[in-house]
DRENNU-764148 format. One record per residue (C-alpha): chain; x, y, z. Coordinates in steps of 0.02 Angstrom, whole numbers, plus 50000, padded with zeros to 5 digits. Layout:
N
A, X, Y, Z
...
END
This chain:
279
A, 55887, 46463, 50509
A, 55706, 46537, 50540
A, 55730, 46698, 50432
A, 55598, 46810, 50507
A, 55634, 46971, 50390
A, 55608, 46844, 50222
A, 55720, 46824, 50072
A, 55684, 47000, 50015
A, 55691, 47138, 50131
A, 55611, 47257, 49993
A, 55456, 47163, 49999
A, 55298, 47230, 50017
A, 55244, 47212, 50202
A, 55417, 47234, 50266
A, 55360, 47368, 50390
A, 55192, 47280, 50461
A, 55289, 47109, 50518
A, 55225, 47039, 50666
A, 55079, 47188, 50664
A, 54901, 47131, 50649
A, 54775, 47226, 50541
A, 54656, 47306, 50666
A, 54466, 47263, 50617
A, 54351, 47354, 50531
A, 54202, 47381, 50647
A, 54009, 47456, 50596
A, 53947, 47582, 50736
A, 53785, 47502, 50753
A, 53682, 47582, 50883
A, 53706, 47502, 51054
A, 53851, 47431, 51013
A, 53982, 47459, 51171
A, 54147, 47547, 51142
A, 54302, 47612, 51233
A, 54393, 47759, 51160
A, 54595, 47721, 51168
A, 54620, 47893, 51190
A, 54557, 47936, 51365
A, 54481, 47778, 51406
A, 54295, 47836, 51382
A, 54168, 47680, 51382
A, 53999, 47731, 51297
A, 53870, 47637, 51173
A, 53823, 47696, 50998
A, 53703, 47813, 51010
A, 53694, 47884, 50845
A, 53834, 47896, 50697
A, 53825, 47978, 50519
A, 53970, 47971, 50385
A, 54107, 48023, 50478
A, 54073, 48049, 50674
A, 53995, 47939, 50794
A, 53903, 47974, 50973
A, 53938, 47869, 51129
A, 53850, 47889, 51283
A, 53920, 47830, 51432
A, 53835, 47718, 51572
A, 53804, 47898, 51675
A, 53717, 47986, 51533
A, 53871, 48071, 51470
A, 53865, 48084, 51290
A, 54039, 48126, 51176
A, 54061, 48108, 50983
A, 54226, 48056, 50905
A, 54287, 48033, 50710
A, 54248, 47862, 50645
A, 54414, 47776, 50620
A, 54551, 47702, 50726
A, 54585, 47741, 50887
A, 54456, 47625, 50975
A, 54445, 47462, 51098
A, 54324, 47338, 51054
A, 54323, 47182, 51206
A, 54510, 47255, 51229
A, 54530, 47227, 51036
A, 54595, 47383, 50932
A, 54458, 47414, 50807
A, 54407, 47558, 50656
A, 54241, 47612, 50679
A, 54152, 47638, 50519
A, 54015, 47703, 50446
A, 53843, 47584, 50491
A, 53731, 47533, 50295
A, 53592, 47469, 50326
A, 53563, 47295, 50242
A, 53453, 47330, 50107
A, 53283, 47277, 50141
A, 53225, 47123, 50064
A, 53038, 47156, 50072
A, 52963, 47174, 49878
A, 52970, 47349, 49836
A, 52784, 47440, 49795
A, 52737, 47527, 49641
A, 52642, 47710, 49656
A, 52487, 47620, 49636
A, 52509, 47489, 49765
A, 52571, 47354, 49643
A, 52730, 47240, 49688
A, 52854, 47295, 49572
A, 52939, 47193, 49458
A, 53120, 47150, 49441
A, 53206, 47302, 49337
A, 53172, 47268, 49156
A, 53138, 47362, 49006
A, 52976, 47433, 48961
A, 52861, 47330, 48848
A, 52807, 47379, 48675
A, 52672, 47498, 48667
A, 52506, 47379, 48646
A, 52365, 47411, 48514
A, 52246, 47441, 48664
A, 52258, 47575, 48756
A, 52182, 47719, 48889
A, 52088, 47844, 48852
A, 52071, 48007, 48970
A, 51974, 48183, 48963
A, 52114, 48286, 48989
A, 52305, 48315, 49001
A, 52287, 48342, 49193
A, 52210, 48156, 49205
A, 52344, 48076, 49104
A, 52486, 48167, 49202
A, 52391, 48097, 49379
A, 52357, 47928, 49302
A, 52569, 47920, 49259
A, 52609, 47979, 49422
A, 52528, 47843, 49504
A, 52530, 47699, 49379
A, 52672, 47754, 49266
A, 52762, 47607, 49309
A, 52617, 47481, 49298
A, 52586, 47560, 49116
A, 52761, 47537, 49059
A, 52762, 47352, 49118
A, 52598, 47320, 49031
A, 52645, 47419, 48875
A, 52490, 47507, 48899
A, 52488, 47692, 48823
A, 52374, 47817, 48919
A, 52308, 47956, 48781
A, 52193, 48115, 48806
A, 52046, 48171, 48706
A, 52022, 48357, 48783
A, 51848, 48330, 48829
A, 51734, 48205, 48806
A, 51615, 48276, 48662
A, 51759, 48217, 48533
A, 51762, 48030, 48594
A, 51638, 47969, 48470
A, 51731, 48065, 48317
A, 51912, 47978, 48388
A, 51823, 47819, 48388
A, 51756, 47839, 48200
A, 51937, 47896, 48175
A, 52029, 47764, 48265
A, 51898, 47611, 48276
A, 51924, 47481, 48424
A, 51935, 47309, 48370
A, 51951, 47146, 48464
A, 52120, 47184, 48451
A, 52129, 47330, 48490
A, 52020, 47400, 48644
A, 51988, 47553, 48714
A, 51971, 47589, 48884
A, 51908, 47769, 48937
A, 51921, 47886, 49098
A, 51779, 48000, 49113
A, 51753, 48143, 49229
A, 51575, 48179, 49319
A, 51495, 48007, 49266
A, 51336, 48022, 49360
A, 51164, 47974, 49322
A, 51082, 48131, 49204
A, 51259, 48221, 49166
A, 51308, 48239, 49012
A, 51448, 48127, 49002
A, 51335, 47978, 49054
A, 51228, 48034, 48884
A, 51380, 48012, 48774
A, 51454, 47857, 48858
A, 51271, 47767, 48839
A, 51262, 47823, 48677
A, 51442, 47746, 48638
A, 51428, 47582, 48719
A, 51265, 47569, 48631
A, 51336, 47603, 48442
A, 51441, 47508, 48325
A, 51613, 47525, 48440
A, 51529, 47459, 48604
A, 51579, 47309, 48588
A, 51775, 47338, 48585
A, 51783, 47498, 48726
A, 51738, 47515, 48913
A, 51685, 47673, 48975
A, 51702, 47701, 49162
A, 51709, 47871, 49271
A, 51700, 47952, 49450
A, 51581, 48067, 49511
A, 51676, 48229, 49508
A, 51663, 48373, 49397
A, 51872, 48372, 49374
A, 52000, 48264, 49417
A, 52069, 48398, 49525
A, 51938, 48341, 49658
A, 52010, 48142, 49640
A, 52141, 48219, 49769
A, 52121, 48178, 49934
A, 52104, 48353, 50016
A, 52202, 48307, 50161
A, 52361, 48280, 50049
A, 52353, 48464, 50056
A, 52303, 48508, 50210
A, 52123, 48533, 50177
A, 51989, 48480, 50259
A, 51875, 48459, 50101
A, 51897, 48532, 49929
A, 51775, 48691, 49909
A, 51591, 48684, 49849
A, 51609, 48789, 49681
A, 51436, 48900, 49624
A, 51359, 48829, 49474
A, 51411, 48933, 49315
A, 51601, 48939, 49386
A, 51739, 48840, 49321
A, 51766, 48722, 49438
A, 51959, 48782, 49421
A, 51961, 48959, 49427
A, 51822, 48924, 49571
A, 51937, 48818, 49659
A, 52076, 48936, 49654
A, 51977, 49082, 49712
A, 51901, 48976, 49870
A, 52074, 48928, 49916
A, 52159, 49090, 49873
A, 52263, 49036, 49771
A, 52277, 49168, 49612
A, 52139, 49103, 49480
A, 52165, 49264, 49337
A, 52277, 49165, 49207
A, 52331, 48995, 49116
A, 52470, 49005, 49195
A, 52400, 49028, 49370
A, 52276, 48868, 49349
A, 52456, 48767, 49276
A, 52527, 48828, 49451
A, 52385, 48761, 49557
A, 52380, 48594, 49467
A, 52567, 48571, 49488
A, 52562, 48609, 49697
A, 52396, 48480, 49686
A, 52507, 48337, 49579
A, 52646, 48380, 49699
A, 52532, 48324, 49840
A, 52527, 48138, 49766
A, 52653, 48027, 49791
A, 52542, 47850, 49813
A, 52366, 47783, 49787
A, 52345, 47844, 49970
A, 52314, 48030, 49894
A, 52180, 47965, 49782
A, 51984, 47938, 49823
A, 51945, 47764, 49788
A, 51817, 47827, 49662
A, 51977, 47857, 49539
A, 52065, 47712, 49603
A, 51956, 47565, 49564
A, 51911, 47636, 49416
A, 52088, 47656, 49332
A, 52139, 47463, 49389
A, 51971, 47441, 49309
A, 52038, 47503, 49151
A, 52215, 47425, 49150
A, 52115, 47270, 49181
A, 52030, 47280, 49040
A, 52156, 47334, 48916
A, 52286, 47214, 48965
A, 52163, 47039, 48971
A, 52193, 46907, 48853
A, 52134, 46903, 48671
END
């Protein structure tokens, strides 16, 4: 005899017998659904985490809870909650780069970078951090340029162990083109490369229109080209702690390579390049 309750009626189950398990259904947007309710007929507009919004072939638009209660092709469904499949596109890097598959960062390298200022090396992490860590490259700051030569003596390059340096306001006649020619001409040329942009701080390696600006101001000669800034823009210029303030709300303004001139940009691949080549 056909024993449709089973052998043990405390099994688990007992109570669904004969019931099937209504599907589990995504609200994708468009998708066409009848509410078992009232009988309302509307596609997926829009859903979040626990309603969704059908609109109706009229123009009527209702939201309802995601869960049971709904007709799919006469079917009784749950509506759920939509994801996204996760894109399968390689993911970028700050700087542009393709990033590679999650790994831990490499040893720190003998060769390294070598920037003017703490402000450069926190704009250089922001947009290459993660190339750095990949290549085990350090990035280091001098605090101006007139100690390179003593950090060299210091420190010498080697084969082995290059340097490759960031200067600001690297123009024909300044002062930092005196000391870099001077460098690359002595006994350590052979094991660093200097290379720099134009402007007087790396403040001005900002796109202005990451911040709104239409160009960053023209700043009197005799003026710190901070506290100048500042005081063009408004912005209070009296105190350390007022310039740390200004740079933070210009870092803020970077999120990509897209913020940067390309004056900065080719010059800091530039770098990496160099540090991270073959022996």
């Amino acid at each position: 005899m056909d024993d449709r309750y089973g052998t043990d009626v405390l099994a688990n189950g007992w109570r669904g017998h004969g019931r099937s398990e209504s599907a589990s259904v995504p609200a994708e947007r468009g998708l066409v659904i009848e509410v078992q309710a009232d009988g309302f007929c509307g596609a997926v507009t829009q859903a979040d985490a626990a309603t969704v919004e059908l609109e109706d072939r009229f123009g009527m638009r209702r939201r309802f809870p995601l869960g049971p209660g709904f007709l799919l092709d006469g079917s009784h469904v749950v509506l759920v909650a939509h994801r996204p499949a996760a894109s399968r596109q390689p993911q970028r890097t700050a700087s542009g780069s393709f990033a590679a598959p999650q790994q831990r960062a490499r040893v720190a390298r003998a060769s390294r970078i070598l920037v003017e200022g703490r402000h450069d090396a926190e704009l250089v992490e922001k947009v290459w951090g993660d190339d750095l860590r990949a290549e085990g490259v350090v990035v280091e700051y001098l605090e101006g340029i007139d100690r390179l030569a003593a950090m060299l003596d210091e420190e010498p390059p080697s084969a082995s162990r290059r340097y490759g340096i960031l200067v600001d306001h690297l123009v024909p006649g300044s002062k930092e083109a005196r000391i870099a020619a001077e460098i690359t001409r002595g006994r350590h040329g052979k094991s660093v490369l200097i290379v720099g942009h134009p402007e007087i701080d790396v403040w001005q390696c900002v796109r202005p229109r990451s911040l709104g600006l239409r160009a960053w101001p023209t700043v009197p000669r005799g003026v710190d080209i901070k506290v100048g800034t500042c005081r063009a823009l408004g912005w209070p210029s009296d105190t350390p702690a007022d310039l740390a303030r200004a740079w933070r709300r210009i870092l803020g303004a970077v999120d990509s390579y897209r913020d940067l001139e390309p004056s900065l940009l080719g010059r800091v691949e530039e770098l990496i390049d160099y540090v991270t080549e073959p022996q």
